[in-house]
C-alpha positions in Angstrom: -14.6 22.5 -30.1 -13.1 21.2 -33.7 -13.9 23.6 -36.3 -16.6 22.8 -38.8 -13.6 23.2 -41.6 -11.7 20.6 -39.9 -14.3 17.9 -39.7 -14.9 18.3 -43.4 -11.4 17.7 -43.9 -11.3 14.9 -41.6 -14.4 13.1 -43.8 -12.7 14.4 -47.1 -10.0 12.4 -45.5 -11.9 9.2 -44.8 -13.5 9.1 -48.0 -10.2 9.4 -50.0 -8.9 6.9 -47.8 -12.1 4.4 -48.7 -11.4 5.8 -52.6 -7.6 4.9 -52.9 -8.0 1.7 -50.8 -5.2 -0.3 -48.9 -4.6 -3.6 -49.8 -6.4 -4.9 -46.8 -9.5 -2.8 -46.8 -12.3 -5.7 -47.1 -14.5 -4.8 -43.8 -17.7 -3.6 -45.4 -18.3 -3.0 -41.1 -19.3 1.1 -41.0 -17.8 2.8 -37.9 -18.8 5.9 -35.9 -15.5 7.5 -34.0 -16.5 10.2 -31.7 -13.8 12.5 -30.1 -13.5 15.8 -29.4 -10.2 15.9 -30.4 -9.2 16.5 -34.4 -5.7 15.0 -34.2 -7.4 11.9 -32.5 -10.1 11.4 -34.6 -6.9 11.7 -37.8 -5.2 8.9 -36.2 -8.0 6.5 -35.9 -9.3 7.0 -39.0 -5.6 6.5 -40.7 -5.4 3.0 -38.3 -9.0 1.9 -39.0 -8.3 2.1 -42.6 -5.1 0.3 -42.6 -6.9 -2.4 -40.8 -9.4 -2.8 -43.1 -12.5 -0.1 -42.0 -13.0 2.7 -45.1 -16.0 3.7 -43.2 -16.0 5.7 -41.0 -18.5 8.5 -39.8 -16.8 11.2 -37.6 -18.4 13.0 -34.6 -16.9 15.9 -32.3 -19.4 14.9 -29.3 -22.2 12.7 -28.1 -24.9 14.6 -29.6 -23.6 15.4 -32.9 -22.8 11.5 -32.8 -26.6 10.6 -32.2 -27.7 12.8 -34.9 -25.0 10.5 -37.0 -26.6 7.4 -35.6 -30.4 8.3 -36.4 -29.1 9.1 -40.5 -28.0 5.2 -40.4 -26.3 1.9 -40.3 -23.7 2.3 -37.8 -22.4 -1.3 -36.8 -19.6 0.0 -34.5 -19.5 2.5 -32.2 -15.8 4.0 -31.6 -16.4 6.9 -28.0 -13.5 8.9 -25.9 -14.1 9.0 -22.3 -14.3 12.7 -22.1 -16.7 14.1 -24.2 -18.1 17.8 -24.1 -21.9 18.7 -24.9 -22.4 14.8 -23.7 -20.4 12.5 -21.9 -19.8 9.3 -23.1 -21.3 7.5 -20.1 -24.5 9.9 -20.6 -24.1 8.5 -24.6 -24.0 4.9 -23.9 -26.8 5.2 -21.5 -29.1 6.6 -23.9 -28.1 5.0 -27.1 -28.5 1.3 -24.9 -32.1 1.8 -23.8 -33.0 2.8 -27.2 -33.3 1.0 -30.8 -29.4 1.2 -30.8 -28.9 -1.0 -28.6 -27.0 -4.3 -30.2 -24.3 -1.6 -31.3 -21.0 -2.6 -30.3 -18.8 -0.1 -28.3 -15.1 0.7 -27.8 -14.4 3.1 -25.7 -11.2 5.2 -25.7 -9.4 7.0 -23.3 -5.8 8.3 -21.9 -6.6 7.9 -18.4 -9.8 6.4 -16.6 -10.5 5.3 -12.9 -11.3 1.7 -12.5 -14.5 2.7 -10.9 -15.3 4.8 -14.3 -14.1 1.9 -16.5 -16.2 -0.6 -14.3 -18.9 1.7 -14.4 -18.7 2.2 -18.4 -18.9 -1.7 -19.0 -21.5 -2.3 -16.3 -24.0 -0.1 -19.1 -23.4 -1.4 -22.3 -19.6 -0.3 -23.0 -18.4 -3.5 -24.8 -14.9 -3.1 -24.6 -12.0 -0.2 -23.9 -8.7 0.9 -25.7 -5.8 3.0 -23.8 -5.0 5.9 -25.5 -2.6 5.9 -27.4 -2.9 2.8 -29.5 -1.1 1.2 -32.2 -2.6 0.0 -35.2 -2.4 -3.7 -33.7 -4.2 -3.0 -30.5 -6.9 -1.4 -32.2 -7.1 -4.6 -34.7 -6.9 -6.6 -31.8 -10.0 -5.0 -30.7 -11.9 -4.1 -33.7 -12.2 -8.0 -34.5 -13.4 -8.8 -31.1 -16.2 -6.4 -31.9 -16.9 -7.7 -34.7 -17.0 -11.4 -33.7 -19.7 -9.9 -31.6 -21.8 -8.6 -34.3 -21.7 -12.0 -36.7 -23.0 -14.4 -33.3 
């Protein structure tokens, strides 16, 4: 379980980062990233923003993440396979049959059966990143996502 002291740090972080600005940070897009893991959720953060994507909304687990979604405007959806509290695949399920539905998703993870993966896209999982990433792989994704969004 991350420590209520670290999340704050983490979105101290994020919001510095969307303060000082990179020279390519133009993607007004905001972005949830849920992971249970601190060091995780650090790194995307650092590669979202140097990609473009101040905003981002941090969550240690599924249901702290749909309390996130319900206080507003998410327009990407950032999950790791293996969530406590709520498992992603429990998360997509109930965030797709609800008003949340157009949301695109990325799902992360380190290792994943293709049955799993199949089974993530088959309900509403847009798209899937291997863990780790570089900052080009998760461009590489993040604009197909978008694309998504502006049809």
């Amino acid at each position: 379980m991350i420590k209520s002291k670290i999340m704050k740090k983490l979105m101290i972080t994020s919001i510095f980062i969307g303060l000082i600005g990179f020279s390519n940070l133009a993607n007004a897009a905001k972005i949830l990233a849920i992971d249970d893991s601190a060091t995780v959720l650090e790194i995307t953060t650092k590669y979202l923003a140097e990609i473009g994507y101040a905003d981002v909304v941090l969550a240690e687990n599924g249901k702290i993440a749909l309390q996130e979604l319900k206080e507003g405007n998410i327009d990407i959806i950032i999950i790791d396979w293996n969530m406590p509290a709520m498992n992603s695949l429990t998360f997509v399920k109930r965030i797709r049959s609800g008003s949340y539905a157009s949301i695109p998703i990325l799902m992360m993870t380190s290792t994943i059966e293709k049955e799993d993966l199949v089974e993530a896209l088959q309900n509403g999982v847009n798209n899937y990143i291997t863990k780790p990433f570089t900052t080009e792989s998760l461009k590489i994704k993040m604009d197909l996502l978008l694309k998504s969004i502006q049809k």
